[in-house]
KOLMI-572722 format. One line per 5 residues: number of its first residue (from 1); their letters; for each residue x, y, z of N, C-alpha, C. Coordinates in nm, 3 decimals, padded with zeros to 5 digits, m for minus. Layout:
# KOLMI-572722
NUM	A	X Y Z X Y Z X Y Z ~ ...
//
This chain:
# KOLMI-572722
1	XXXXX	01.533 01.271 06.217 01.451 01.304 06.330 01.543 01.356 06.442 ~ 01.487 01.440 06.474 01.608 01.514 06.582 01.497 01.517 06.745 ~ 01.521 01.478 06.896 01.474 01.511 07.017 01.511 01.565 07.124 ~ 01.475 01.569 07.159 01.493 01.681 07.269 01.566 01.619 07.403 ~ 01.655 01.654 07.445 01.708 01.627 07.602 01.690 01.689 07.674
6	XXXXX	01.655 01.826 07.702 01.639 01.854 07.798 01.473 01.953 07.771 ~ 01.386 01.926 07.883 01.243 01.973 07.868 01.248 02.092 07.935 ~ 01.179 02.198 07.888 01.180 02.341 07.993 01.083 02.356 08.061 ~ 00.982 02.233 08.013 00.801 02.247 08.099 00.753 02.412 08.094 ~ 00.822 02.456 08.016 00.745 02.616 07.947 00.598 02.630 07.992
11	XXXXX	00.510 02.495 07.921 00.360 02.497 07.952 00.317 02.469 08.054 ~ 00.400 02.440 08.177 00.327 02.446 08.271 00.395 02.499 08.414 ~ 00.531 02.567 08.379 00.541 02.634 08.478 00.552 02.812 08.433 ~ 00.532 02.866 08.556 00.426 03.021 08.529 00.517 03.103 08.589 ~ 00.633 03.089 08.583 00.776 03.161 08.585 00.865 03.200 08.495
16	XXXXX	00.906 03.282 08.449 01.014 03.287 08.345 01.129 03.264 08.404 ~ 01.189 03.299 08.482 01.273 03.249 08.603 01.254 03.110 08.610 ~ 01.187 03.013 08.666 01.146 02.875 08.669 01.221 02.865 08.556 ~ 01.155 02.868 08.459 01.162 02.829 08.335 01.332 02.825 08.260 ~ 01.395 02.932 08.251 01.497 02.973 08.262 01.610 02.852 08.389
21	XXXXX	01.550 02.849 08.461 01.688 02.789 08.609 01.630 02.636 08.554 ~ 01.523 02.568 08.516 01.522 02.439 08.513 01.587 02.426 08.373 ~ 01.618 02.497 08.272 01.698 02.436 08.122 01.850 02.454 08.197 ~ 01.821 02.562 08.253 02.019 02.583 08.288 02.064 02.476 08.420 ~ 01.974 02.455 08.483 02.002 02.336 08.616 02.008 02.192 08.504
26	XXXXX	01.973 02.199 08.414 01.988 02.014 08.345 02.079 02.058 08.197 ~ 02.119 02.179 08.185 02.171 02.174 08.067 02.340 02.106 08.030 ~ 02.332 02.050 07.919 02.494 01.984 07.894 02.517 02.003 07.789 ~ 02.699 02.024 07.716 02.663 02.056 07.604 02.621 01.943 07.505 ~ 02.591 01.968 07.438 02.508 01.886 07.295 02.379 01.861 07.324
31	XXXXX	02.306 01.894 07.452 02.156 01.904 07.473 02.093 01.947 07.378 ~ 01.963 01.929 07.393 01.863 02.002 07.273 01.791 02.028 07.380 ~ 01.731 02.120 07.336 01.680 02.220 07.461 01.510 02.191 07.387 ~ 01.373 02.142 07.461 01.264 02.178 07.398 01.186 02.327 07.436 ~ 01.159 02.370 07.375 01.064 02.515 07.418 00.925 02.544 07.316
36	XXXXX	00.874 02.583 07.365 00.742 02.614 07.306 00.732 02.788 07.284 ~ 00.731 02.773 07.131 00.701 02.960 07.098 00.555 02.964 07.111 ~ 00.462 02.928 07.069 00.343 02.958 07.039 00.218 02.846 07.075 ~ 00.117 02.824 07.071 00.019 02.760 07.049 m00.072 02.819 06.930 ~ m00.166 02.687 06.877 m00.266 02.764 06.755 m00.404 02.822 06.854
41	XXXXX	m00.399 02.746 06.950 m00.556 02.779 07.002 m00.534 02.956 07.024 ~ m00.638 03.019 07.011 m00.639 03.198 07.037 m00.628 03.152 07.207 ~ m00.599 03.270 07.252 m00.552 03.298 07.428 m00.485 03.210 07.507 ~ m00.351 03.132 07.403 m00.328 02.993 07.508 m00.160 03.011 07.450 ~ m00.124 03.176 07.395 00.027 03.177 07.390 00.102 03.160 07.517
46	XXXXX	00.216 03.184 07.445 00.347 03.165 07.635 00.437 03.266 07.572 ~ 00.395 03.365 07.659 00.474 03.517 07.651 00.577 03.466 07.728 ~ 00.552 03.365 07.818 00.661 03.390 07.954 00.811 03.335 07.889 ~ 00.826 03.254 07.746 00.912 03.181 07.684 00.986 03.321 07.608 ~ 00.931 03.447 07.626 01.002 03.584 07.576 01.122 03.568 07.619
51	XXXXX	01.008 03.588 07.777 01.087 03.650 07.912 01.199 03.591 07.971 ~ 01.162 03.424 07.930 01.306 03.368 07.970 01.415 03.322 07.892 ~ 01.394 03.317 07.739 01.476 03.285 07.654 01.617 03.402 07.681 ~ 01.618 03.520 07.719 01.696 03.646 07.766 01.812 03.559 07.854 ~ 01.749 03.493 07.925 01.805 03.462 08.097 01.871 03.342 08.026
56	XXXXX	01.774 03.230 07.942 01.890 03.120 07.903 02.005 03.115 07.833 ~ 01.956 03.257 07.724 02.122 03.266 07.694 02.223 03.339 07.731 ~ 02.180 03.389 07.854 02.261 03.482 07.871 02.329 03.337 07.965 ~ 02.282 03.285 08.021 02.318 03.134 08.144 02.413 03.067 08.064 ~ 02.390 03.013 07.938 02.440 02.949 07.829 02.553 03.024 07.803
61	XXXXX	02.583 03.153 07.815 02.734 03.233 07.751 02.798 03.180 07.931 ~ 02.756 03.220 08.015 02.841 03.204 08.101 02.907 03.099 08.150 ~ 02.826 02.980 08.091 02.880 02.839 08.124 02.944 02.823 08.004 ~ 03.029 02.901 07.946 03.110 02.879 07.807 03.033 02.760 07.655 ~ 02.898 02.794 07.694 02.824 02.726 07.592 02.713 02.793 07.530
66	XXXXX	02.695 02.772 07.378 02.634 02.897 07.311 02.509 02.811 07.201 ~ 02.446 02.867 07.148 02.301 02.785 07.112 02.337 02.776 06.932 ~ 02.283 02.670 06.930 02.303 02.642 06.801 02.179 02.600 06.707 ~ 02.195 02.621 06.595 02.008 02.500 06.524 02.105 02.372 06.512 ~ 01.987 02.294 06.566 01.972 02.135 06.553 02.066 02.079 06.397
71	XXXXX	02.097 02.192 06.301 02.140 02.163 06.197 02.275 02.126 06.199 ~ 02.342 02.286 06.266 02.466 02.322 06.349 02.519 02.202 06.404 ~ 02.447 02.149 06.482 02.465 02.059 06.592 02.507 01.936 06.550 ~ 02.425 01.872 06.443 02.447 01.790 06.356 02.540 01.766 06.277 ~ 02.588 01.880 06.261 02.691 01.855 06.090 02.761 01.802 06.106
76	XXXXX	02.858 01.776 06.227 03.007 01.714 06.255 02.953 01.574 06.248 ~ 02.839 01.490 06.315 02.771 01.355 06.269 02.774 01.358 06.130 ~ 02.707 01.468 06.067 02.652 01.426 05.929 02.793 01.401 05.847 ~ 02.881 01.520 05.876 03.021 01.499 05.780 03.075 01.340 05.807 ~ 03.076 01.290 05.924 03.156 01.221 05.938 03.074 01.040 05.898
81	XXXX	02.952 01.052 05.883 02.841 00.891 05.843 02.886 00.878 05.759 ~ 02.918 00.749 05.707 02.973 00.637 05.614 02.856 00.722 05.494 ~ 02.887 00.706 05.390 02.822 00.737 05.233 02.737 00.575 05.252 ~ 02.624 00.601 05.178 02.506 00.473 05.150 02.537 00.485 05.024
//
């Protein structure tokens, strides 16, 4: 099970900017960043998570930290857990 540390509130703030400055104002490295691509309901996507994913990584290169999958992130734990 993998969670999230840091929340982007994607769904409820109506900025891509917002959105963007609140992951990079709480971000650290080994955070997990949550974001929302899509919803199922019809007319209830978040385009604005386009618009700011641009801005977070570009925020993320400049603070000498770069995005990884949750997998990535993991492996140095996973190599290193005792064998069951």
């Amino acid at each position: 099970m993998v969670a999230w540390s840091v929340h982007s509130r994607d769904t409820r703030l109506r900025d891509a900017g917002a959105i963007a400055g609140r992951v990079l104002d709480n971000i650290r490295p080994g955070d997990i960043v949550l974001l929302h691509a899509g919803h199922d309901l019809p007319g209830k996507h978040r385009p604005l998570l386009l618009q700011a994913l641009p801005i977070i990584l570009r925020g993320l290169h400049e603070r000498g930290l770069q995005s990884v999958t949750a997998s990535e992130l993991l492996a140095p734990q996973l190599d290193a857990a005792p064998a069951r």
